[in-house]
C-alpha positions as CSV (number, residue, x, y, z in Angstrom):
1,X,-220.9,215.7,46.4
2,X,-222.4,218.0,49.1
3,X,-220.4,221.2,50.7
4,X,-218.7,219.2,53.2
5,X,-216.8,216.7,50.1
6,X,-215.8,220.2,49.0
7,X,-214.1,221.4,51.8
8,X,-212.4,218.5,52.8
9,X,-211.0,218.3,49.4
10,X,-209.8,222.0,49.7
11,X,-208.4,220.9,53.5
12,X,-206.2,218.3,52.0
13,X,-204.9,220.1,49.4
14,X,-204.1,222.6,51.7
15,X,-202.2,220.4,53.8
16,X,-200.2,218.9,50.5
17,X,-199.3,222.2,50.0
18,X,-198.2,223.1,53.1
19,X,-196.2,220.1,53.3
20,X,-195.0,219.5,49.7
21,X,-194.0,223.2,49.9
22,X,-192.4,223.6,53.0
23,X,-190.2,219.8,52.3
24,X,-189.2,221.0,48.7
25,X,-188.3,224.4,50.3
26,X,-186.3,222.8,53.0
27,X,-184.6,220.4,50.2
28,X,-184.0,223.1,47.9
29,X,-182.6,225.4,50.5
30,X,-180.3,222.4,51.5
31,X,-178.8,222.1,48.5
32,X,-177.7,225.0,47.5
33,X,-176.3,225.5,51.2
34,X,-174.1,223.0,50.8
35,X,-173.1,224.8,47.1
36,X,-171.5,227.5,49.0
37,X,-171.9,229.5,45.8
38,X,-173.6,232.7,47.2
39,X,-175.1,233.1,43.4
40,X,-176.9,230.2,43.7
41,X,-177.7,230.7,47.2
42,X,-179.1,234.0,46.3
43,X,-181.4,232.9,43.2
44,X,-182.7,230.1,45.6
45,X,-183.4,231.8,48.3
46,X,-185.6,234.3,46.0
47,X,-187.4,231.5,44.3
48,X,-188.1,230.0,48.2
49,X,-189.6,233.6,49.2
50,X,-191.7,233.7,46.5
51,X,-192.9,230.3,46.8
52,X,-193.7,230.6,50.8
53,X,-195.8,234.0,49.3
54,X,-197.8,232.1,46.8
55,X,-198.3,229.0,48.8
56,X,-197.7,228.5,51.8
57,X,-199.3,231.7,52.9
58,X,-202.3,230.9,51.1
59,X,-202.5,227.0,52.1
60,X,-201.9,228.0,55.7
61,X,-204.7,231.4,56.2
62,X,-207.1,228.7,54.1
63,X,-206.2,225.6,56.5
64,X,-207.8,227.5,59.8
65,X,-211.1,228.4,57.3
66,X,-211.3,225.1,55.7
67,X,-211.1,223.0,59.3
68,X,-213.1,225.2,61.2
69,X,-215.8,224.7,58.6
70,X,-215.3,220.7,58.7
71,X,-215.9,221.0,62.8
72,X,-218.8,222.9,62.5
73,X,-220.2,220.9,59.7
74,X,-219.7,217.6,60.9
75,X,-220.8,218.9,64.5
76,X,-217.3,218.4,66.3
77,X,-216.0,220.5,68.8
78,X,-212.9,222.6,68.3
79,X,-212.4,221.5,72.1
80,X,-212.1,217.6,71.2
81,X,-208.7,216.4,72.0
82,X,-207.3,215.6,68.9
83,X,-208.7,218.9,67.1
84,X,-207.4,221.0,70.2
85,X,-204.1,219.4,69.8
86,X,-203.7,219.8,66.2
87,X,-205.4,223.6,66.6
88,X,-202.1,223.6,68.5
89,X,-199.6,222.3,66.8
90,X,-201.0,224.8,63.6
91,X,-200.1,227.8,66.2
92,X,-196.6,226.6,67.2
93,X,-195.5,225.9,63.4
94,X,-197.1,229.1,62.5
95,X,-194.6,230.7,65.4
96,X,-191.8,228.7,63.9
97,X,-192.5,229.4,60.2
98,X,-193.3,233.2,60.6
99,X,-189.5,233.6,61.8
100,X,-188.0,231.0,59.0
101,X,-190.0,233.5,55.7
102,X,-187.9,236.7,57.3
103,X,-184.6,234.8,57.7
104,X,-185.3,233.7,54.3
105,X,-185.4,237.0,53.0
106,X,-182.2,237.9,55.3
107,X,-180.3,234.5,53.5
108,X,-180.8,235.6,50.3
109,X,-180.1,239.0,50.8
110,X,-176.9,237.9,52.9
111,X,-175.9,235.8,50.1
112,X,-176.8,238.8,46.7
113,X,-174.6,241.1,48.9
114,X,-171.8,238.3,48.8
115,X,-172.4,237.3,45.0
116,X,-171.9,240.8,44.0
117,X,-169.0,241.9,45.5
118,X,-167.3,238.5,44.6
119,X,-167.3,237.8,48.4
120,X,-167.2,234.8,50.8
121,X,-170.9,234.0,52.5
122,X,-171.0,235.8,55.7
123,X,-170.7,234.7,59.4
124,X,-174.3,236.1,59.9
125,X,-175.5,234.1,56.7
126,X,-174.4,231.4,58.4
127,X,-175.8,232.0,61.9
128,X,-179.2,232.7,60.3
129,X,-179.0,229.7,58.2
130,X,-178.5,227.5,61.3
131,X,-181.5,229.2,62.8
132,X,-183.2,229.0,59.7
133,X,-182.7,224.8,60.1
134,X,-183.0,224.7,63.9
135,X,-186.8,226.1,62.9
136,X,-187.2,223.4,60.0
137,X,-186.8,220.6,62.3
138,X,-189.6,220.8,65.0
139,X,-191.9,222.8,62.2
140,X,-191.5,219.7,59.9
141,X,-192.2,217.1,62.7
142,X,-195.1,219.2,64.3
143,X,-196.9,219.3,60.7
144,X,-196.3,215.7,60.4
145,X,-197.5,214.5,63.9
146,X,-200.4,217.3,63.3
147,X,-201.5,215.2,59.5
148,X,-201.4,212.0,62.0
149,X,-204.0,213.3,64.7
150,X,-206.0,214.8,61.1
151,X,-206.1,211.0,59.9
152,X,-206.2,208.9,63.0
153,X,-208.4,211.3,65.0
154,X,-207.0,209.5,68.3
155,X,-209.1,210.0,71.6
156,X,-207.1,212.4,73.2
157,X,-208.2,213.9,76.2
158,X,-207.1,216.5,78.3
């Protein structure tokens, strides 16, 4: 196994755990959403900001590292159509994602402040949460069209 084995390894576990996290996130969130319990909102949300810390933070600053090794290893260009377009696609779920960890943070604090005074969710827990969603939806189907171009390496060109 030479260095290059080695980072692609490292590359797709990154993008497992970018994608594992981010869809048991999304499911986890989900659920207890549709709870309406604001106690159960509130531990889930906490367990979902701690998990996007440990790794999807780390996955995603180690994705950039890990490709741009591949492209220079393998003598690619980052300007090849299908890299450029996944390069991308990385950005615009990064400017989704960013958004969705601090309305995270604003859920579950939304939803403490209900739990403990014994109080119904509020209307701005629920207008976050349907930005929070709005986010999920073209974040989860840019990382999936973006593991596509990863696999199928399509001649794109611009």
């Amino acid at each position: 196994m030479d260095w290059l084995d080695l980072v692609r390894f490292f590359h797709v576990m990154g993008a497992c755990v970018l994608i594992g996290t981010g869809a048991g996130i999304a499911f986890f969130m989900v659920m207890a959403h549709r709870s309406r319990d604001a106690a159960n909102i509130a531990q889930t949300a906490a367990t979902v900001v701690i998990a996007d810390t440990l790794f999807t933070a780390t996955a995603a600053i180690l994705q950039p590292v890990s490709g741009t090794a591949l492209v220079w290893g393998l003598g690619w260009s980052l300007l090849e159509g299908w890299i450029a377009a996944s390069i991308a696609l990385y950005v615009l779920i990064g400017m989704l994602w960013l958004p969705v960890v601090y309305i995270q943070i604003q859920l579950r604090d939304e939803a403490r402040l209900s739990a403990r005074n014994d109080a119904p969710l509020s209307p701005r827990y629920f207008r976050l949460y349907r930005i929070w969603f709005a986010c999920g939806i073209p974040a989860f189907t840019a990382i999936t069209v973006l593991l596509w171009l990863m696999l199928m390496r399509p001649d794109l060109s611009f």
